[in-house]
LUMLUMFI-924922 format. One record per residue (C-alpha): residue in one letter; x, y, z. Coordinates in pm, whole numbers, plus 50000, padded with zeros to 5 digits. Layout:
REM residues N
aXYZ
...
//
This chain:
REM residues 364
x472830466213992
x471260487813768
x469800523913903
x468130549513754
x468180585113838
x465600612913927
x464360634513666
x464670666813815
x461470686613945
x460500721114034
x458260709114288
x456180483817860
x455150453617887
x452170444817685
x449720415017742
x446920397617582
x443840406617860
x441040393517675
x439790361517586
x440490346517197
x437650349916969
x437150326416678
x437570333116349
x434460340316126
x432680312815978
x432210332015650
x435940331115555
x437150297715375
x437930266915580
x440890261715451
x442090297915571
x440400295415879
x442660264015917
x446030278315840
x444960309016067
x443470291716355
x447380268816348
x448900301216364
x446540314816622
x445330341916474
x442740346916674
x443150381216847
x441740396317185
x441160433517210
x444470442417390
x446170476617226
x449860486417125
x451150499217444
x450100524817727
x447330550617613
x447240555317272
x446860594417243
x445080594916869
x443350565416674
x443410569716329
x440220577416124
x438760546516013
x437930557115688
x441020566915605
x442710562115257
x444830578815067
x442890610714937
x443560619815308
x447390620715259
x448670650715302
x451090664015058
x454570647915048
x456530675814819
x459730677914907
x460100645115124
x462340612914970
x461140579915085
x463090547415035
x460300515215024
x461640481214981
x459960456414794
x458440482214566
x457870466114250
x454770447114325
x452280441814567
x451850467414868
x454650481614838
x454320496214476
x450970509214612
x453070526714853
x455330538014584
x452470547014391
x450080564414610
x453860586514796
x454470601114422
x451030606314342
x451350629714677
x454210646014572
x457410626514723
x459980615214583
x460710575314547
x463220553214549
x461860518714481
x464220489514624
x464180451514477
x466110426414372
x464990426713986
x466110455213804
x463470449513511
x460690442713769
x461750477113910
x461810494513552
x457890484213452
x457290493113823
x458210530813734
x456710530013401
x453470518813549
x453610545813817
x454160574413530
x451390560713326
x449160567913643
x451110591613749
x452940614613463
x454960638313750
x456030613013942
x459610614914094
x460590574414105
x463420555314075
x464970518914115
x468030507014334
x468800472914337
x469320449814659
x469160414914715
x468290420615105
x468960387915196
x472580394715094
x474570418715373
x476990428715148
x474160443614909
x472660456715189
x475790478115266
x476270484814895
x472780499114889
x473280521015162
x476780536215053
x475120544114711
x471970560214871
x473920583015129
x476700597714839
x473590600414584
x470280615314850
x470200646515046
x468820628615323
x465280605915370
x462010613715505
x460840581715535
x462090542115512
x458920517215434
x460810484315524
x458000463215308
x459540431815161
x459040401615258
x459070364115143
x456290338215275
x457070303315367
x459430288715131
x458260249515157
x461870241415163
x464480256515440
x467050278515242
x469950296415359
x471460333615204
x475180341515096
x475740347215472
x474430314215598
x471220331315726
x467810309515692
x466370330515424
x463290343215575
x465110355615841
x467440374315634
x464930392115365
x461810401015594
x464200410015915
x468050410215902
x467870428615582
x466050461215706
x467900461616039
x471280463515827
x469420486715595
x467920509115869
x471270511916050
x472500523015702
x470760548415643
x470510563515994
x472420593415878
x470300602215603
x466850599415776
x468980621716093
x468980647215827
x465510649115804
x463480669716023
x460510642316097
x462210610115986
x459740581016009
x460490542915960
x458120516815892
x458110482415939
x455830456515800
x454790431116002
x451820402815984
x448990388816181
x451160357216193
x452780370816477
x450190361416717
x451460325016751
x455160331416639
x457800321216913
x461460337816898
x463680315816970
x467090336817033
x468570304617064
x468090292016714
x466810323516521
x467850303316169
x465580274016226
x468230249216237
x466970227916450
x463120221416334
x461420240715999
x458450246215985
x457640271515665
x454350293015845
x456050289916182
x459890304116086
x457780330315895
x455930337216194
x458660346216397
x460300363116131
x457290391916131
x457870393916481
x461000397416477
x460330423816232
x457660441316507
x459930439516764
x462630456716607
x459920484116518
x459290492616842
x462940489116995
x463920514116711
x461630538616860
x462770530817232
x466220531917117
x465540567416933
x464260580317243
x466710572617437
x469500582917215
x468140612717074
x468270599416688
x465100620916605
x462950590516471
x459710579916490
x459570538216434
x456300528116359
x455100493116263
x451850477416018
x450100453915844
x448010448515616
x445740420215729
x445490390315439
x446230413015179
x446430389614776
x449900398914679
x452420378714493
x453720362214874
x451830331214804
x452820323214489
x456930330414556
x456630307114914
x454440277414908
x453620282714545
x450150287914373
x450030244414281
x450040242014684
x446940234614847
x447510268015015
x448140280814690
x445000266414522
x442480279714796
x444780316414835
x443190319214427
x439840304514486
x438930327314777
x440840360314705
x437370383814737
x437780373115083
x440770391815160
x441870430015134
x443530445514777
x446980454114803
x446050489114771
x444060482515043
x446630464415248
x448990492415198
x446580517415429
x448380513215732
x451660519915609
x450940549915417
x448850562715735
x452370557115946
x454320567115716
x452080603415625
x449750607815905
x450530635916061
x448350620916367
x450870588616345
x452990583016666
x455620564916691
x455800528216880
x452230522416760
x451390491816528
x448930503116281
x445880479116086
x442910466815980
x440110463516255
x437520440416127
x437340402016256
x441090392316348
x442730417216148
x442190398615798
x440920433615657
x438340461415769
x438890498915890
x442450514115972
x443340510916344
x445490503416587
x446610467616551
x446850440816824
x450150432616994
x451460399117124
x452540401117458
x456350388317339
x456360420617125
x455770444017394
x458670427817641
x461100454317630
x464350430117748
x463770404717479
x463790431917227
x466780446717346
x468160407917351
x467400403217006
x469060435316925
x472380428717042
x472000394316866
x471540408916538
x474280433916572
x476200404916650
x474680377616367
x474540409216078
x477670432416231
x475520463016189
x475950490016468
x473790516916610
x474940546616792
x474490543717119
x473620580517123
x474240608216882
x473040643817098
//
């Protein structure tokens, strides 16, 4: 794994309560047809009890405020939303360690962050997070080589592979990247983001949940695959560990605040690494792409969670327009499966058990 090393610098219970509303008519059939099978089709129910602050709707990331001094780990960070999250944290002063798989990917990632960015503090760790023992690797080099970190953007993700495939650790593959991977990673670096004195984690999550199942009896898909479906409950998986973390942090006293986003239908580089861009998903994803947000503009909800200092913890942050697929910054509809607070802490103990990572049960 190749890494490169800073210059250095001066400087409970939720429920759906109203009725599904169809999608839009102006969006492409074919979309409407892949969302409408995945029920995207949201009521008006919010992320919790009262929500104390909703973000500003206009805002982007001139409104940051400055990050000097904080380190933030985002996975993922060589394309798509999460380099704009790389991007947009060293533009604002922070520094960056980008995590991915490809350690050339990762070097033009940094170049093309200095070029827009000449101060910027970046760097590149590779992980295959699909892999636990790279996981682990990762997080034994981060805590002997960081001081601590600010804030951990758990942003990568693969989309509906067409095919079921399995990882090193006999994990179905979706599973392991968008889920497995960052709860191994997050329990990793607990001790470095306890150092911190506002820690933050953020999860990425999808509009997909709103018609993925978890079924903790067959979380690899073994029985039936179905590529939208297994990503589906991956993403929830992924929001349900969000919001556990923050339970959890509470009730331990780890000092974090676990928030969770999305970015709507943002055009990234998913389509073409899942189903592939010769799919018919593939083939209407290019033909209709000024229907759907930028991934700069996809990565607004994480960089509001992961800056804001308005941002609360247990509160799923997105777009607001028509189902989610883009508009302002908000707070993002929850399934009701999210918000159960027993099958979160089921699915908890399950993937301590599947990945062998451990929280503390309390650390005051």
């Amino acid at each position: 794994m190749s890494t490169h090393h800073f210059p250095h610098s001066p400087n409970e219970d939720l429920r759906m309560t109203t009725p599904l509303t169809p999608l839009p008519t102006s969006m492409p059939a074919f979309w409407r047809g892949r969302l409408a099978a995945l029920g995207l089709m949201l009521g008006g129910a919010t992320a919790g009890e009262a929500v104390a602050h909703t973000p500003p709707p206009a805002w982007s990331t001139a409104d940051m405020p400055t990050q000097e001094g904080r380190i933030f780990v985002v996975t993922g960070g060589t394309s798509g939303m999460g380099f704009e999250d790389a991007k947009a944290l060293a533009a604002a002063g922070a520094r960056v360690v980008i995590v991915a798989r490809n350690a050339q990917r990762g070097q033009e990632a940094i170049e093309k962050i200095r070029q827009a960015v000449p101060a910027a503090q970046v760097a590149f760790e590779g992980v295959d997070l699909s892999s636990l023992a790279s996981v682990r690797d990762l997080g034994q080099r981060l805590n002997a080589s960081l001081p601590r970190v600010d804030g951990l953007i758990n942003n990568a993700a693969i989309m509906a592979p067409p095919t079921r495939g399995t990882s090193v650790d006999g994990l179905e593959m979706q599973f392991a990247t968008n889920y497995a991977g960052h709860f191994v990673l997050t329990a990793e670096l607990l001790p470095l983001l306890r150092k911190s004195q506002a820690p933050r984690v953020v999860t990425l999550s999808s509009i997909a949940v709103h018609r993925g199942t978890l079924d903790l009896d067959d979380l690899q898909s073994t029985g039936a695959y179905e590529p939208m479906a297994t990503y589906a409950q991956s993403k929830l998986a992924c929001l349900m560990f969000a919001f556990e973390l923050q339970r959890r942090s509470e009730a331990g006293g780890w000092g974090i605040e676990s928030m969770a986003a999305h970015p709507g239908v943002a055009v990234t580089e998913l389509v073409a690494r899942g189903p592939g861009l010769d799919s018919a998903q593939g083939r209407e994803w290019a033909s209709h792409r000024e229907h759907f947000q930028t991934a700069a503009q996809g990565a607004i909800p994480t960089l509001y969670a992961a800056t804001a200092p308005t941002a609360q913890g247990g509160v799923y942050y997105g777009p607001t327009g028509p189902n989610e697929v883009a508009g302002p910054l908000g707070v993002a509809t929850v399934p009701a499966i999210a918000g159960d607070a027993a099958t979160a802490a089921r699915l908890w103990e399950l993937t301590e058990t599947i990945t062998g990572a451990r929280f503390p049960s309390s650390v005051r």
